[in-house]
ROKENU-128793 format. One record per residue (C-alpha): y, x, z; residue number from 1; chain. Coordinates in Angstrom, 2 decimals. Layout:
<rs>
R|Y|X|Z|nr|kette
R|Y|X|Z|NUM|A
...
</rs>
This chain:
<rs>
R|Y|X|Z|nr|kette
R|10.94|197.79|214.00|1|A
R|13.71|199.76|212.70|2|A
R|17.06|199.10|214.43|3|A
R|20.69|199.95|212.57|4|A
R|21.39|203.13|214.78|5|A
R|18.39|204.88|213.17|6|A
R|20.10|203.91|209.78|7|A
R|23.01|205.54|210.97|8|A
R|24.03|209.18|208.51|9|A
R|22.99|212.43|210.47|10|A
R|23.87|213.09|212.59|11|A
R|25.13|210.57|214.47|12|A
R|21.59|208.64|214.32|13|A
R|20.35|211.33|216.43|14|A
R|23.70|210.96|218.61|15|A
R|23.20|207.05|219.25|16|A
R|19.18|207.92|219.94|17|A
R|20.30|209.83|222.51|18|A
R|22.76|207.57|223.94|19|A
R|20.20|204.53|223.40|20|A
R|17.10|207.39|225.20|21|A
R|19.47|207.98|228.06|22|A
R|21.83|205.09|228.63|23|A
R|20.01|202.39|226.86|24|A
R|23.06|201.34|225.05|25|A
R|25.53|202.63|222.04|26|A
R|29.01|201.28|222.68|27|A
R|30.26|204.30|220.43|28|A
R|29.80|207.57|218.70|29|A
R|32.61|209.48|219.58|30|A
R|33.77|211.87|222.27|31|A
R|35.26|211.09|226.01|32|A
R|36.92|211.89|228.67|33|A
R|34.56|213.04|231.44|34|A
R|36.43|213.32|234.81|35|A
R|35.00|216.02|237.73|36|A
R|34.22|213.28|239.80|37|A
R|32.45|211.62|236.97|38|A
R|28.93|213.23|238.05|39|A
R|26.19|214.46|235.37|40|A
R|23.69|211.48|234.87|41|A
R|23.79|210.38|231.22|42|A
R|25.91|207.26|232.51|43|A
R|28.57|209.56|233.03|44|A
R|28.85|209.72|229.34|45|A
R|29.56|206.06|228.49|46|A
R|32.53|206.03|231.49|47|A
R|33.61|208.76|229.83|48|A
R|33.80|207.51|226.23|49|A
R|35.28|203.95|227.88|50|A
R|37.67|205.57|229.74|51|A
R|39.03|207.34|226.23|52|A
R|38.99|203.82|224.47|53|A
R|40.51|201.99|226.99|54|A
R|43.59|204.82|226.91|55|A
R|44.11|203.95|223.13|56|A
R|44.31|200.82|224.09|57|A
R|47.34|201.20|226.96|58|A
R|49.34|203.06|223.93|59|A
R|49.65|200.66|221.87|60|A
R|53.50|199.29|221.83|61|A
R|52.93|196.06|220.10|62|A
R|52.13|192.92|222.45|63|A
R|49.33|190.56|221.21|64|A
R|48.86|189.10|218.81|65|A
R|49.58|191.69|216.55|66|A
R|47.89|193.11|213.82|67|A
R|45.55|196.32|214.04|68|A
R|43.98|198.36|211.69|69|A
R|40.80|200.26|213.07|70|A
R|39.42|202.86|210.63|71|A
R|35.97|203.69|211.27|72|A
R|34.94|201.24|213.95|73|A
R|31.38|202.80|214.43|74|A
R|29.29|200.24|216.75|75|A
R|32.49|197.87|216.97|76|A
R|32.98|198.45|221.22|77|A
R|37.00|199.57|220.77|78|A
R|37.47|196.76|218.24|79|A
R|35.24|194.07|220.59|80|A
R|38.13|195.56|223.18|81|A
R|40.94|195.05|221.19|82|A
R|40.30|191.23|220.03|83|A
R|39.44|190.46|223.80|84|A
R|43.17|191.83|224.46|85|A
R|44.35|189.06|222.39|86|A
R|44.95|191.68|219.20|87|A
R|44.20|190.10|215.48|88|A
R|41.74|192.81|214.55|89|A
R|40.53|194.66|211.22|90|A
R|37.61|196.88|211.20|91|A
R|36.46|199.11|208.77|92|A
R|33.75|201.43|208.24|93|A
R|31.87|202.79|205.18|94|A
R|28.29|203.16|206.87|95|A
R|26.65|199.40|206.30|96|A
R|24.25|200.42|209.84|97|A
R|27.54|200.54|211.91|98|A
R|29.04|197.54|210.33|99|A
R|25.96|195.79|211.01|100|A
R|26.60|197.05|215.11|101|A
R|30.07|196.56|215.18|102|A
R|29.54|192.73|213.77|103|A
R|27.14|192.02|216.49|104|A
R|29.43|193.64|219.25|105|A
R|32.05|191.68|218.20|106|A
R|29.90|188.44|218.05|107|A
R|29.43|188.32|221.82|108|A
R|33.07|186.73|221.98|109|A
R|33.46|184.17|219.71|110|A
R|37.26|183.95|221.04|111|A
R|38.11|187.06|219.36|112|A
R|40.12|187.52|216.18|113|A
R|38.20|190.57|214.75|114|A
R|37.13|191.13|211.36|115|A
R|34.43|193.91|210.06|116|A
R|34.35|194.96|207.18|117|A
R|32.16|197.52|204.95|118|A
R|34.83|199.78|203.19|119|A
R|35.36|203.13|202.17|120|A
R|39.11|203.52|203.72|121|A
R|40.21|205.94|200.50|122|A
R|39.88|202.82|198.18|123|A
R|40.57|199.84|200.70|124|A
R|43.83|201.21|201.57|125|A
R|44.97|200.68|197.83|126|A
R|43.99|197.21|197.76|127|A
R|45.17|195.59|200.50|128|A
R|48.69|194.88|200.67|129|A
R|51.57|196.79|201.60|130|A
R|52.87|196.68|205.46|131|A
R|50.33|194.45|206.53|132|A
R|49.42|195.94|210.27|133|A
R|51.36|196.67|212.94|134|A
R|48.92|199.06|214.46|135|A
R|46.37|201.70|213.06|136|A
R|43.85|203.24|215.17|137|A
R|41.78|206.29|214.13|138|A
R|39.36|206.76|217.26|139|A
R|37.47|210.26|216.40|140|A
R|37.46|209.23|212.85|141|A
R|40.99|210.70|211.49|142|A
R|38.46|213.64|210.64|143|A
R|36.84|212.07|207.78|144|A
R|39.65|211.98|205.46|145|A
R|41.91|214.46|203.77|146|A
R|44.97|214.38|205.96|147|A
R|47.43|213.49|202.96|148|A
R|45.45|210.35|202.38|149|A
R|45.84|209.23|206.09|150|A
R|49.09|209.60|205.65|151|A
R|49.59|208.11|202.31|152|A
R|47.78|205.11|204.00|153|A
R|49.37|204.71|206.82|154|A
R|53.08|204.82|204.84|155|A
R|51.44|201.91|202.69|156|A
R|49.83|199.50|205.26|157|A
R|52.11|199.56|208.39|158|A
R|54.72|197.82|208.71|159|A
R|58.74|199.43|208.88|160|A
R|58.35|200.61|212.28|161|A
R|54.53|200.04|213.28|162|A
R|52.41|202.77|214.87|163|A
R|49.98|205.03|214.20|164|A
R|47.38|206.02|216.61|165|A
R|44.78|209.11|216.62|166|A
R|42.32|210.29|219.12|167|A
R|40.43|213.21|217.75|168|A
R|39.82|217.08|217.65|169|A
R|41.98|219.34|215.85|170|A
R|42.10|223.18|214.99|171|A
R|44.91|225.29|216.92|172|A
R|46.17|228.64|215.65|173|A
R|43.03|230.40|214.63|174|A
R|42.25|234.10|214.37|175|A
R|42.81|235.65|211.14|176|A
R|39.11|235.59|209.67|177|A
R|37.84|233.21|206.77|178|A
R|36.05|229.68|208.53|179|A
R|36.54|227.60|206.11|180|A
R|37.37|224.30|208.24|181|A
R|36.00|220.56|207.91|182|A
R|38.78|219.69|210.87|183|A
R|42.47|219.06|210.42|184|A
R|45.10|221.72|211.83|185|A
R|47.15|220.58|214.01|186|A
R|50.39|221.83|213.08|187|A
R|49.66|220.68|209.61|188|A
R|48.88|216.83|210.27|189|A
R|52.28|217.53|212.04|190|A
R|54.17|218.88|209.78|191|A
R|52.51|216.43|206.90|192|A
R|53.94|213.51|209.42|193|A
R|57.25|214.41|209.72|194|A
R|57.73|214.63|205.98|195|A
R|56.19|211.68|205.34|196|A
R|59.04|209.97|207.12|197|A
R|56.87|209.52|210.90|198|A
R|58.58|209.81|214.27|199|A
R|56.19|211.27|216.60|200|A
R|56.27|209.56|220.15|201|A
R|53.25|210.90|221.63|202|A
R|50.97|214.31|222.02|203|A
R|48.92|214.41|224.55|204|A
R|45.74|217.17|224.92|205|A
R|42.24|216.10|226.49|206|A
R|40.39|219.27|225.51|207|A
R|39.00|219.69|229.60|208|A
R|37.86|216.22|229.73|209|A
R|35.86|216.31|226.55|210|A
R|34.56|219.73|227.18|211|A
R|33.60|218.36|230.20|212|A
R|31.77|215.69|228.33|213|A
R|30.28|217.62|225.28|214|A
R|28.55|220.41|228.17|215|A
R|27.03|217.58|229.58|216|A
R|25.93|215.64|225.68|217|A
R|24.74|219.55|224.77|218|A
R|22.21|219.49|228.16|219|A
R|21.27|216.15|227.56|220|A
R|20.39|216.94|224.36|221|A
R|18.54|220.20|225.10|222|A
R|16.38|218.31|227.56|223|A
R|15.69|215.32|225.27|224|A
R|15.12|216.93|221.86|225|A
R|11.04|216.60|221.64|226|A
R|11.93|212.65|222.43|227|A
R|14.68|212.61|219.95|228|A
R|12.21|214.30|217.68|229|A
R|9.37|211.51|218.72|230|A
R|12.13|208.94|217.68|231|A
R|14.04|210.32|214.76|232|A
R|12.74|211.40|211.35|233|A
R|14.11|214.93|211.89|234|A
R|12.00|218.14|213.18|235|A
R|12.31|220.25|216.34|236|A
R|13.32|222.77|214.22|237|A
R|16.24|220.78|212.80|238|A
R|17.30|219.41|216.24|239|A
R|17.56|223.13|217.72|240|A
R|19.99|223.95|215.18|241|A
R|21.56|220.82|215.69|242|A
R|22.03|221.58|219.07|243|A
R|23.44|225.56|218.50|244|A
R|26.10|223.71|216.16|245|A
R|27.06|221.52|219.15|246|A
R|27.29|224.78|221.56|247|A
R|29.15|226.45|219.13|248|A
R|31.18|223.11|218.82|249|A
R|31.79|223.29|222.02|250|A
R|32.53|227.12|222.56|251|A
R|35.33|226.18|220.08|252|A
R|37.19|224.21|222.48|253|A
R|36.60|226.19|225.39|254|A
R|37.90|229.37|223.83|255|A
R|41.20|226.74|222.31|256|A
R|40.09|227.31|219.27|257|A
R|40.35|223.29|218.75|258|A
R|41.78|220.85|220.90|259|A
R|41.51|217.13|221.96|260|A
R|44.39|215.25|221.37|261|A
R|46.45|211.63|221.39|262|A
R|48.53|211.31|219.17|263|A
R|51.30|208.96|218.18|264|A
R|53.83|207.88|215.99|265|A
R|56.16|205.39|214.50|266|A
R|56.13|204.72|210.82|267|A
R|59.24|205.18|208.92|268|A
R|61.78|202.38|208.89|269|A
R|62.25|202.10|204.72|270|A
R|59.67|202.92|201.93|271|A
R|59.63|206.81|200.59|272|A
R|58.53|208.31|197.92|273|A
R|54.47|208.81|198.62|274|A
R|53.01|212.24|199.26|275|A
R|49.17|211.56|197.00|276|A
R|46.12|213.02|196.13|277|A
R|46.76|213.70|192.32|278|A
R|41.91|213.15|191.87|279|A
R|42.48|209.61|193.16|280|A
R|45.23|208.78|190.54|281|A
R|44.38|207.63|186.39|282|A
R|45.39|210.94|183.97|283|A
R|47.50|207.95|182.67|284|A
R|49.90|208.51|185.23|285|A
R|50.63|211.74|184.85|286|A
R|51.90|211.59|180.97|287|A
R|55.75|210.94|181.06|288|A
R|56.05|213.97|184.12|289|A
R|54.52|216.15|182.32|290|A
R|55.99|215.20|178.93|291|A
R|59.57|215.54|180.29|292|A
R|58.38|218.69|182.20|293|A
R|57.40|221.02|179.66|294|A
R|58.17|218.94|176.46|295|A
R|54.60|218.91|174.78|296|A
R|52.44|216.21|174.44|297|A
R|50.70|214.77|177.30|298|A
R|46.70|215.67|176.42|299|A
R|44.08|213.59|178.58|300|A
R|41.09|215.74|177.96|301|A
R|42.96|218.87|179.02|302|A
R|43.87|217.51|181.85|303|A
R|40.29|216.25|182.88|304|A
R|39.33|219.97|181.47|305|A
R|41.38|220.90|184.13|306|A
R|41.13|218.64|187.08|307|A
R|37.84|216.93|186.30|308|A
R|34.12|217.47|187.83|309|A
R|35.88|217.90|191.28|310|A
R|37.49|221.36|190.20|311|A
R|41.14|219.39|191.05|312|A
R|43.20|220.47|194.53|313|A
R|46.14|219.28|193.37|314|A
R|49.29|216.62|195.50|315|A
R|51.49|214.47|193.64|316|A
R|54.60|211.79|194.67|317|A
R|54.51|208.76|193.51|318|A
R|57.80|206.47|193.58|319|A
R|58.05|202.83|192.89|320|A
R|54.37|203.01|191.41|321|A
R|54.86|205.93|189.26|322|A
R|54.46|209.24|189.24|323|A
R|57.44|211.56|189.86|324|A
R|56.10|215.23|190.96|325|A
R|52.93|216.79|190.43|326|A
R|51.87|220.26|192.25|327|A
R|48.39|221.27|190.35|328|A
R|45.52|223.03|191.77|329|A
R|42.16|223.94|190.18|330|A
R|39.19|225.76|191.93|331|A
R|37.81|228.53|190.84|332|A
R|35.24|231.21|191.73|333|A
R|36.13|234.61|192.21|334|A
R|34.91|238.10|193.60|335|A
R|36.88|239.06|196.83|336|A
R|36.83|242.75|196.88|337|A
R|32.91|242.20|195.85|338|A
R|32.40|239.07|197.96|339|A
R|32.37|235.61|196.55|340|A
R|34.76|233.10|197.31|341|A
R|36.82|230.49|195.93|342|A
R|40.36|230.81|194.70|343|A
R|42.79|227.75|194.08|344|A
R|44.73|228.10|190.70|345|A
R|48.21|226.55|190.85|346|A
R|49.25|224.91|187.17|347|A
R|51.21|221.90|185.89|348|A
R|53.89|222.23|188.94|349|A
R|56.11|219.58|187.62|350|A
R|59.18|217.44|188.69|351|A
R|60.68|214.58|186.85|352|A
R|64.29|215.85|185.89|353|A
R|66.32|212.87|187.75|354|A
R|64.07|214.28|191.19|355|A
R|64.39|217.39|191.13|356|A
R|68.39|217.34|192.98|357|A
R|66.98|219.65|196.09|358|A
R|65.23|222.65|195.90|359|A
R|65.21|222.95|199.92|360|A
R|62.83|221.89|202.48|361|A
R|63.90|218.08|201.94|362|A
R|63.12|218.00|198.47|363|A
R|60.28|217.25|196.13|364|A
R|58.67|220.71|195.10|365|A
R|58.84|221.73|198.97|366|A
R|56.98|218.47|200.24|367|A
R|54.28|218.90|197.73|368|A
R|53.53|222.34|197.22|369|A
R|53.56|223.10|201.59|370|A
R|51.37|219.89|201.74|371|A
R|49.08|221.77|198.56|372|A
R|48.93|225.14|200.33|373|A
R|47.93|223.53|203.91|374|A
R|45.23|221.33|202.70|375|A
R|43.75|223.82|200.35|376|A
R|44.08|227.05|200.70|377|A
R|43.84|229.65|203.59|378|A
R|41.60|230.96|205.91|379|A
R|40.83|227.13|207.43|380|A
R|40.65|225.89|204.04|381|A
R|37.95|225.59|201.10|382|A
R|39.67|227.88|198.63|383|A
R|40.43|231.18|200.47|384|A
R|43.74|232.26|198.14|385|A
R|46.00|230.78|195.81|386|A
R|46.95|231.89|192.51|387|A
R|49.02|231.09|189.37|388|A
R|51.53|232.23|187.01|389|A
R|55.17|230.76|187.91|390|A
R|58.00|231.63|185.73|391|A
R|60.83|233.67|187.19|392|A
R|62.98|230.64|188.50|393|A
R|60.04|228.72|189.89|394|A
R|58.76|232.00|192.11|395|A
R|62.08|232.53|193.22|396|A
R|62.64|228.77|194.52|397|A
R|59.05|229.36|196.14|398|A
R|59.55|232.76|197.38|399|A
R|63.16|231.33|199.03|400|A
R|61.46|228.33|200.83|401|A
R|58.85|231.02|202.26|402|A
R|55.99|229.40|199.92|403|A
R|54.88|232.57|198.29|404|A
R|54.68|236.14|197.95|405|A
R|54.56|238.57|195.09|406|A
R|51.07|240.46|194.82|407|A
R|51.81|241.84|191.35|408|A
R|52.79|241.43|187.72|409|A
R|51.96|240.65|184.34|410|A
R|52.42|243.40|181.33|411|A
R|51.79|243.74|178.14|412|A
R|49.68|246.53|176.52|413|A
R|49.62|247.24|172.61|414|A
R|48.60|250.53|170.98|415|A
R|50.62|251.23|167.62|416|A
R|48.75|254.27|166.60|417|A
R|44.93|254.17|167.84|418|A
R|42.07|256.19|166.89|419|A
R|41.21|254.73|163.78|420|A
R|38.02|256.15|163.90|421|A
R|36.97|253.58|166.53|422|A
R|37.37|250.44|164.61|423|A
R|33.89|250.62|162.55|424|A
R|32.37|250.05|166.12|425|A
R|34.27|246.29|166.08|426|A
R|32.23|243.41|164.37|427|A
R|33.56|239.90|164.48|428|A
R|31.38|237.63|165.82|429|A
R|31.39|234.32|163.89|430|A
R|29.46|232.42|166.09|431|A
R|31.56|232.47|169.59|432|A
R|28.88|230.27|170.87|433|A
R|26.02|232.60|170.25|434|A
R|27.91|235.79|171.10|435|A
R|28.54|234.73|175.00|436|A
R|25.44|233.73|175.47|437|A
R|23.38|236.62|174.40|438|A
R|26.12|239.31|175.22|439|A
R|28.35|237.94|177.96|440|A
R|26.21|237.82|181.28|441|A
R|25.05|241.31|180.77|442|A
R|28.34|242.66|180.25|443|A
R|30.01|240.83|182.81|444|A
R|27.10|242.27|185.40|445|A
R|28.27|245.51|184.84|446|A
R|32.11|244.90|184.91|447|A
R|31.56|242.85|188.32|448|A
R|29.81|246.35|189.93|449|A
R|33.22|247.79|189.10|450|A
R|35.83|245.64|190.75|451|A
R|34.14|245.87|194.23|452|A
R|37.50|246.79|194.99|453|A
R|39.47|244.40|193.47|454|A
R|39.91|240.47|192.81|455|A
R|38.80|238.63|189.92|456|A
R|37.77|235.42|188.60|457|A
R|34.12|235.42|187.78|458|A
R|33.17|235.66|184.18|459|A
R|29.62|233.91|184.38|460|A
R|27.75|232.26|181.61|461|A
R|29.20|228.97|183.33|462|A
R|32.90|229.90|183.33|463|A
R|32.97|231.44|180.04|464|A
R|31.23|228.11|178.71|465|A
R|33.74|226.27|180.62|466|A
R|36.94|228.48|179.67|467|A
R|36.99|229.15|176.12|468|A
R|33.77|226.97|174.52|469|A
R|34.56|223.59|176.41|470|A
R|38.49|223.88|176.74|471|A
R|40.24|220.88|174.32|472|A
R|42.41|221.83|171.55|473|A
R|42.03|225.30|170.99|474|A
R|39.45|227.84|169.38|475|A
R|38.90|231.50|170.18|476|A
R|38.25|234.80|168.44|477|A
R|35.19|236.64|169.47|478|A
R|35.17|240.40|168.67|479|A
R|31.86|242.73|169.67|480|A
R|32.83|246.41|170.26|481|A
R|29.80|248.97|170.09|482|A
R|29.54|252.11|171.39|483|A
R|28.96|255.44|168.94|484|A
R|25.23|254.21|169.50|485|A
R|25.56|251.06|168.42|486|A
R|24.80|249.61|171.59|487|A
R|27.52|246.87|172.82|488|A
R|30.38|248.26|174.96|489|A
R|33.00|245.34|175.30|490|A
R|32.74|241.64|174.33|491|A
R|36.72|240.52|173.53|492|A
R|37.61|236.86|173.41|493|A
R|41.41|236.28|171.72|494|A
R|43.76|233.86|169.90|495|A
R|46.95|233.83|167.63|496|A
R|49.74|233.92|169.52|497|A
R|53.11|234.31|168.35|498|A
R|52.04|236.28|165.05|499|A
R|50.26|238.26|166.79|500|A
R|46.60|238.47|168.45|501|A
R|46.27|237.83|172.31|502|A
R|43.59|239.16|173.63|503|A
R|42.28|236.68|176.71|504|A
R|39.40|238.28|178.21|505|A
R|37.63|242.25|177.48|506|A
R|34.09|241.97|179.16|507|A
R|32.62|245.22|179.84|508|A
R|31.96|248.29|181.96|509|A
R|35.06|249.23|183.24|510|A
R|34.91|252.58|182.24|511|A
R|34.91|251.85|179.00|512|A
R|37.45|249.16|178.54|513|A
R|40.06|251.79|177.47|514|A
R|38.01|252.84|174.77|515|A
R|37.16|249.39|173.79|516|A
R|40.70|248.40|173.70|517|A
R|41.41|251.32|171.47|518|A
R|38.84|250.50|169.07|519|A
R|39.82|246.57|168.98|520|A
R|43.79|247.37|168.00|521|A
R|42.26|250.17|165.61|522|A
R|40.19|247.53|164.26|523|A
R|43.41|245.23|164.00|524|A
R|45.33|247.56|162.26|525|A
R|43.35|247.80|159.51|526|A
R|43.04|244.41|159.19|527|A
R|46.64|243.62|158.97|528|A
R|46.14|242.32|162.50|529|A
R|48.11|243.08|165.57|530|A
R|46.30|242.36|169.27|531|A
R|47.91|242.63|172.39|532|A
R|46.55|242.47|176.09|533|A
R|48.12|240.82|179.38|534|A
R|46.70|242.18|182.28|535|A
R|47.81|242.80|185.43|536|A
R|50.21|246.07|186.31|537|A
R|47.62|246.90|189.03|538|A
R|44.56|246.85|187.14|539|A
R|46.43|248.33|183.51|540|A
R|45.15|251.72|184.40|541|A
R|41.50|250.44|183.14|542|A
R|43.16|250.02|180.08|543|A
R|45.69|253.09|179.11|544|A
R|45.20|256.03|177.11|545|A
R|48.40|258.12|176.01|546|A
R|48.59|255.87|173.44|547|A
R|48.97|252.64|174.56|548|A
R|52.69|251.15|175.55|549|A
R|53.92|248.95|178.23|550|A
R|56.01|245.92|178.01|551|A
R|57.33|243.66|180.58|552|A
R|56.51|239.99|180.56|553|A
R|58.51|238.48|183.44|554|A
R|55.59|236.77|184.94|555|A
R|55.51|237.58|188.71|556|A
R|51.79|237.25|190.55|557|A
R|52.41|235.29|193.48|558|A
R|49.98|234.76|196.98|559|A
R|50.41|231.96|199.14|560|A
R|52.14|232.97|202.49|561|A
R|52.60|229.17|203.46|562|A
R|48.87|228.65|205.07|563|A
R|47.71|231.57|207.17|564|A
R|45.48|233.49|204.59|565|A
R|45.31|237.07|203.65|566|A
R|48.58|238.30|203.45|567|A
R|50.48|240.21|200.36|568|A
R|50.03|243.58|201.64|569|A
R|46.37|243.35|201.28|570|A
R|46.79|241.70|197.90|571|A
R|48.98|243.94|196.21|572|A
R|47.74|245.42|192.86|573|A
R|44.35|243.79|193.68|574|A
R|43.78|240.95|191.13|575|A
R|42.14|241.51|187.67|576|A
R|43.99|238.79|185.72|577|A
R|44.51|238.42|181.97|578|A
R|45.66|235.55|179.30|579|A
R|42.38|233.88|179.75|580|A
R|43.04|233.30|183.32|581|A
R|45.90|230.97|182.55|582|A
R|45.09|227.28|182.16|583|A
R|47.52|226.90|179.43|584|A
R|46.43|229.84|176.74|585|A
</rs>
């Protein structure tokens, strides 16, 4: 007969088999604090994980009855302790086998005001009223959600004043190398607090105790794995590397690479606007900030070109149920130097005008762009860099409030005289459609062996589907450029702009991009046609000849130098980017 720990997700199934193998109980799933006295039977391990629980519990300012807020309440044993205290309890948790647990743990006292409930916390905490807890506890769960929704939640559901309580592991300073990071920093939940209006009270570290306890999980686990296997669905195979993750977990708090810690705080005494993630928000909401941004009409399918399919990274504020700032982010693959990786692309960075009084550390574009950069991007984070194309007075706010770094510019190339000779190798290419697809991927293999030594969005099949084919409201030029043996050199992708042709992308060997640039404003010419190419002042050289000119665009490359990520030095001059990098071309 199957019993709701072995319906638990993986791998804490395997964690409560080994707690039910060696204790013959699961009270909880989550770490504790193993004293040196404690001994090294596997009983050791539930004293251990009690004695954390019943900590949380001497923390908590409120006096019964008053209301709590567990998130994640696993097999229910911290809530069955809290409604026994005399505390009106909610539980929550999203996995239906620990709901199950935690309702019969709860059931053994039929004196206890506890509720479970099956929820996924990122929607409950949107539709259930405003300040109605005086206490939220996060016991080893705070790690399952994006730190900005904690938050978000916590400003909406405690009351002025209440507390917020989390026991869990956290990353310290790490080294500068790229481990991209399922785990909260530290000094980011902390610096997220404090702008979100909290007041911490508490910080206390427990990394010895639960190192303490995870050596002795990791040997109990070592010894037990052919049981586990006997019990579980999962292979020896899969339980070895189960337990090297768990070392390695471990090793990680040893070496302080993470740490175990209590924290607390008091939520703020008056509402404030509410730090967001911009995904779990309608497009709807976004129309009259960006309208009154940038003065163009709001477009929903651009925006879900932009932010849809889970490419969005982006933080907005909302105040008194609307939408007052917006700090865009959109993923995208790149080539780091020849390695792949992702990038985050920073676009629609918008305040409404009557919010935008302080451009300090107090004010809107601060809060959401250092809240952005800390989530997202850096060496702990999924996207590795940041990127995007601010105008003058926007990279000098960021660059002020220590939010960015220049890397490079953006200049203009034109040839007025070319080699007219070239421009019978240039055939327009009527079907755009048809052209990428049979032209681009081989092209873009050979440009990608070039830039080994540089940065740059990929130009896959994918993307350039994506980018120019899929993009609302705008259609592209496709020109082919052929070599003197009519085999194809360069592939360029453009689009009016201002009377003149921009050209977005030039797919080719690099060596021959020059030449194929040549032949395209040749081509132009004779057409009556002007083109023109944005590229970056690092990566023009691809590009000149004595003929072609320079021009100065006033659009500063920025890095991020927020987050601890690879810094501007080793940036500078490095990233291919042209027009068709922008979101907004």
């Amino acid at each position: 007969m199957e019993i709701p720990s072995q319906k638990l997700p993986f791998p804490l199934d395997v964690y409560a088999a080994l707690l039910r193998q060696t204790t013959g109980c699961v009270p909880f799933l989550s770490y504790g604090w193993l004293d040196e006295n404690d001994g090294d039977d596997s009983s050791a391990l539930i004293k251990a994980q009690k004695r954390a629980a019943g900590a949380l519990l001497k923390v908590i300012d409120f006096p019964a009855p008053a209301a709590v807020l567990e998130v994640g309440c696993g097999p229910g044993s911290l809530c069955a302790m809290l409604g026994e205290a005399g505390y009106r309890v909610t539980a929550i948790d999203n996995s239906p086998a620990a709901v199950t647990m935690a309702t019969e743990t709860v059931s053994q006292n039929k004196q206890a005001a506890v509720t479970v409930v099956l929820a996924d916390f990122n929607e409950y905490w949107r539709q259930v009223p405003a300040a109605s807890f005086d206490v939220m506890v996060f016991h080893c769960s705070a790690r399952y959600f994006n730190p900005i929704t904690l938050m978000a939640a916590a400003a909406t559901l405690l009351k002025p004043g209440a507390q917020l309580l989390l026991l869990d592991e956290f990353i310290n300073n790490p080294d500068d190398i790229r481990q991209p990071q399922i785990l909260a920093k530290g000094q980011h939940l902390l610096a997220l607090a404090e702008r979100s209006g909290f007041t911490l009270t508490r910080d206390e570290e427990y990394s010895t105790e639960v190192s303490r306890f995870k050596a002795l999980a990791l040997d109990l686990l070592e010894k037990n794995t052919g049981e586990l296997s006997r019990q579980t669905a999962y292979g020896v195979e899969t339980l070895s590397t189960l337990n090297q993750t768990f070392a390695q977990d471990l090793q990680r708090c040893l070496t302080g690479f993470c740490s175990h810690r209590l924290l607390a705080w008091t939520a703020p005494a008056e509402a404030r606007p509410l730090l967001v993630l911009a995904a779990d928000l309608p497009a709807e909401m976004f129309a009259e900030v960006f309208e009154r941004s940038f003065n163009v009409a709001f477009d929903k399918a651009l925006w879900h070109w932009k932010y849809g399919q889970d490419r969005g990274a982006s933080v907005a504020v909302i105040k008194n149920n609307s939408v007052v700032g917006h700090y865009g982010g959109s993923a995208r693959q790149i080539l780091y130097f020849g390695t792949p990786e992702l990038a985050v692309q920073i676009c629609d960075v918008m305040v409404l005008p009557g919010e935008r009084g302080m451009f300090s550390r107090k004010g809107l574009f601060f809060k959401m762009a250092a809240a952005m950069l800390e989530q997202y991007a850096g060496y702990c984070g999924a996207h590795l860099l940041g990127i995007g194309f601010p105008n003058l007075k926007a990279m000098h706010v960021a660059e002020r409030l220590g939010l960015y770094e220049k890397t490079d510019e953006l200049i203009q190339l034109q040839i007025s005289e070319p080699d007219f000779v070239r421009a019978s190798h240039v055939t327009p290419e009527p079907d755009v459609s048809q052209a990428i697809h049979t032209l681009a991927p081989t092209l873009w293999n050979r440009m990608a062996v070039g830039l080994t030594d540089a940065i740059v969005g990929l130009r896959t099949l994918d993307y350039l589907n994506y980018r120019y084919l899929e993009r609302p409201g705008q259609n592209y030029l496709c020109f082919r450029i052929d070599d003197a043996d009519d085999q194809c050199q360069a592939l360029a992708l453009a689009r009016e702009h201002g009377g003149e042709y921009l050209v977005m992308d030039l797919i080719g060997e690099i060596g021959m991009l020059a030449d194929a640039f040549e032949a395209l404003s040749a081509y132009g010419l004779q057409q009556g046609l002007s083109f023109k190419l944005w590229i970056t002042a690092g990566q023009a050289v691809h590009f000149e000849t004595e003929r072609t000119s320079r021009a100065q665009l006033g659009i500063e490359i920025p890095c991020n130098c927020w987050s601890r990520g690879p810094e501007a030095k080793m940036l500078a001059g490095a990233w291919w980017l042209t027009a068709g990098d922008m979101d907004f071309l």
